[in-house]
Backbone bond lengths (Angstrom), bond angles and torsions (degrees), N, CA, C in turn:
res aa  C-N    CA-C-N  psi(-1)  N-CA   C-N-CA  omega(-1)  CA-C   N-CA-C  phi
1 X - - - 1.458 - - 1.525 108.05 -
2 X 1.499 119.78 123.02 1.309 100.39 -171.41 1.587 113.95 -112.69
3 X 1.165 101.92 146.28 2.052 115.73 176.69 1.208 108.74 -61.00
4 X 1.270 107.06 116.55 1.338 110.83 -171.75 1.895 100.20 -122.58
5 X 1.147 112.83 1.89 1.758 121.20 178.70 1.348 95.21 -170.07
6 X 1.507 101.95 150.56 1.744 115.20 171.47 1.866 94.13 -159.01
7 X 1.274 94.87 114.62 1.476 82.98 171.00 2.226 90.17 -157.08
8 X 1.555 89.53 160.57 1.539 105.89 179.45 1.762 108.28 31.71
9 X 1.477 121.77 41.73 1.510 132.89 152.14 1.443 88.75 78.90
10 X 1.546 120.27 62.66 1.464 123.24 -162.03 1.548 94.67 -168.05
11 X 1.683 105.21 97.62 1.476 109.80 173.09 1.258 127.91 -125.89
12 X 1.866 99.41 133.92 1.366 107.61 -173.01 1.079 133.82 -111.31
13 X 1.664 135.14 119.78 1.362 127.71 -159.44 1.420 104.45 -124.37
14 X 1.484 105.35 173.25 1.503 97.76 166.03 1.545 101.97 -141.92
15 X 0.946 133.18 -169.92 1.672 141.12 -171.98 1.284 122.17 -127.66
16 X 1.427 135.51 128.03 1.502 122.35 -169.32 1.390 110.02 -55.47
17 X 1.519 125.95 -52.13 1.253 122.33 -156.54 1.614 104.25 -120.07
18 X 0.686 95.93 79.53 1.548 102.96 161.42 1.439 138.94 -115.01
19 X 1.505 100.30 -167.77 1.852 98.40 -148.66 2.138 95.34 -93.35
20 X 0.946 115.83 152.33 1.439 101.49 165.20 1.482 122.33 -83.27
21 X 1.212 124.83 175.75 1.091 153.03 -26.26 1.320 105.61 -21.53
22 X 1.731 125.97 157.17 1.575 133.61 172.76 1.899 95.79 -64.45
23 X 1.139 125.17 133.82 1.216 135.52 134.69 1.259 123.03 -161.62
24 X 1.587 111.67 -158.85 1.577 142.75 -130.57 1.417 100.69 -136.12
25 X 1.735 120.93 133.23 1.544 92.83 163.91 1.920 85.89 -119.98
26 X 1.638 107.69 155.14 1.399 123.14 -170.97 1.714 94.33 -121.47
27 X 1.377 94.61 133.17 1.665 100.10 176.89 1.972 90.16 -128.98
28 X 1.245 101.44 167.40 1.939 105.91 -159.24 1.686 87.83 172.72
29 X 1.330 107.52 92.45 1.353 118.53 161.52 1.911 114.92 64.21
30 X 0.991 120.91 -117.75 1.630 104.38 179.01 2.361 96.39 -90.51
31 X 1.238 97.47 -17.34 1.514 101.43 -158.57 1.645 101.78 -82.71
32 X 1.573 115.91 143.21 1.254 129.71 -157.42 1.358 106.71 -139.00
33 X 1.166 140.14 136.08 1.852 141.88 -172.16 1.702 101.21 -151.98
34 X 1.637 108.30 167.26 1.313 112.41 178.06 1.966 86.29 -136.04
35 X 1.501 100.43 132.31 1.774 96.36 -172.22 1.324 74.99 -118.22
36 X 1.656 115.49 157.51 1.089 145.98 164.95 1.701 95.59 -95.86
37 X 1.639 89.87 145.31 1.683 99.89 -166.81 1.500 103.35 -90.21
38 X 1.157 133.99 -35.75 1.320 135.41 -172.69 1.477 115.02 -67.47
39 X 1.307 103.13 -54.44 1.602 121.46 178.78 1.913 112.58 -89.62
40 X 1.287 107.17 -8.85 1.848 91.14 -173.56 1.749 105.12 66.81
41 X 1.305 122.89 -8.44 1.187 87.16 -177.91 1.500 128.34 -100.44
42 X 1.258 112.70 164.89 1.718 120.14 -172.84 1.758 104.04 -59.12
43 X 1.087 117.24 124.46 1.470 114.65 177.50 1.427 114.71 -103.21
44 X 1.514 111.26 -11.57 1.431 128.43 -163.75 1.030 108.91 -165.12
45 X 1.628 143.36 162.07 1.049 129.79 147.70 1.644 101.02 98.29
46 X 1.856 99.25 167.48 1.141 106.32 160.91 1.816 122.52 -159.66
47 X 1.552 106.60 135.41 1.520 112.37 -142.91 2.025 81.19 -95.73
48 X 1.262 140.71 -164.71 1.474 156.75 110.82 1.644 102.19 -55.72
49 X 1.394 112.21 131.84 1.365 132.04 146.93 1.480 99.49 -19.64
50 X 1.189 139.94 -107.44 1.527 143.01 -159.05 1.468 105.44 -22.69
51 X 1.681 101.95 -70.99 1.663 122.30 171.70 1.458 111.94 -32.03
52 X 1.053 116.76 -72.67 1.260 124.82 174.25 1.966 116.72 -20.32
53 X 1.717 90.59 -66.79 1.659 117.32 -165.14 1.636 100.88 -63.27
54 X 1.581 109.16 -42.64 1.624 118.77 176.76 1.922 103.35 -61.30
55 X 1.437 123.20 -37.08 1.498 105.87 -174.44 1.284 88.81 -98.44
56 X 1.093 156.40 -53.83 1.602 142.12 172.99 2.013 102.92 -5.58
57 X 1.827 97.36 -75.93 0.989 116.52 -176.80 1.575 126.54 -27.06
58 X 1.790 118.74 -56.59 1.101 137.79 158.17 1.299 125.68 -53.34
59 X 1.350 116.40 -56.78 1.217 111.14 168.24 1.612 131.59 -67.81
60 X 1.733 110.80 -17.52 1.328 102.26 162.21 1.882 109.68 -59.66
61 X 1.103 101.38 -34.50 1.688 110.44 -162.59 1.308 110.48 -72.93
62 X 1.776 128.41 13.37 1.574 117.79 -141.67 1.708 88.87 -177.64
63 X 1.299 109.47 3.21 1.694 118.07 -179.14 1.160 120.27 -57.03
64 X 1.378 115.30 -50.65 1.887 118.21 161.69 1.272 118.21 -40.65
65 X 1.418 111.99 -68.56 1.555 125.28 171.46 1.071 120.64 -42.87
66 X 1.785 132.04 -37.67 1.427 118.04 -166.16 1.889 97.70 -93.49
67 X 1.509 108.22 -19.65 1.758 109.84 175.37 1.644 95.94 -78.73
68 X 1.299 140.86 -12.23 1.278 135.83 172.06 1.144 110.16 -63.69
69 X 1.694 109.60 -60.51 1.144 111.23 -168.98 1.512 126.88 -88.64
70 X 1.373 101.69 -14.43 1.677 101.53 150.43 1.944 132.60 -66.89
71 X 1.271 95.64 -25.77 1.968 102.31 163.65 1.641 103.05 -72.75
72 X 1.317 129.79 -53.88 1.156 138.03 -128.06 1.905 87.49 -106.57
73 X 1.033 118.24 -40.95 1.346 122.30 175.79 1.990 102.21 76.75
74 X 1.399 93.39 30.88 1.582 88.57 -173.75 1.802 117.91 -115.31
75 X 1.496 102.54 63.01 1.209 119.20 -174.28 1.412 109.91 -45.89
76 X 1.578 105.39 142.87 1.147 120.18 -175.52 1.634 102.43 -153.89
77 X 1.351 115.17 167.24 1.848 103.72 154.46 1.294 125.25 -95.42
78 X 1.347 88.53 168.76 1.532 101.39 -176.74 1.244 114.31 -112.41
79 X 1.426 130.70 131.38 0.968 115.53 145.76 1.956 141.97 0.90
80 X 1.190 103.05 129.71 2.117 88.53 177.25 0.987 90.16 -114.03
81 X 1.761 98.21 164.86 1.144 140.03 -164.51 1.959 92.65 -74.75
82 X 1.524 107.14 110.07 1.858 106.57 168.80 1.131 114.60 -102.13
């Protein structure tokens, strides 16, 4: 699964082959979630309020790119959230 963002003890990967809807999985201390990229929303999992609002944040800012790289399967990083 590769790291494609790490920022403020907040890591984000994605998986070559996976199922659709497009998403993200976020790991943040023992707590683990799967966000859907289009909608932000939690499909699984569970983030903290703050946590949550901080990868919301990024991924609104990086939404093209992470639906790019979910068609294209051409992982790369991203930029973090400063």
């Amino acid at each position: 699964m590769p790291e494609i963002s790490r920022f403020l003890g907040i890591i984000i990967s994605m998986y070559f082959d996976e199922h659709n809807p497009p998403h993200f999985h976020v790991k943040y201390n023992e707590h683990t979630a799967v966000m859907e990229i289009k909608t932000l929303n939690v499909l699984a999992g569970y983030l903290p309020a703050k946590v949550r609002g901080l990868v919301e944040e990024w991924a609104e800012l990086h939404k093209q790119e992470l639906l790019d790289m979910w068609e294209t399967k051409d992982f790369h990083k991203i930029q973090p959230l400063v």
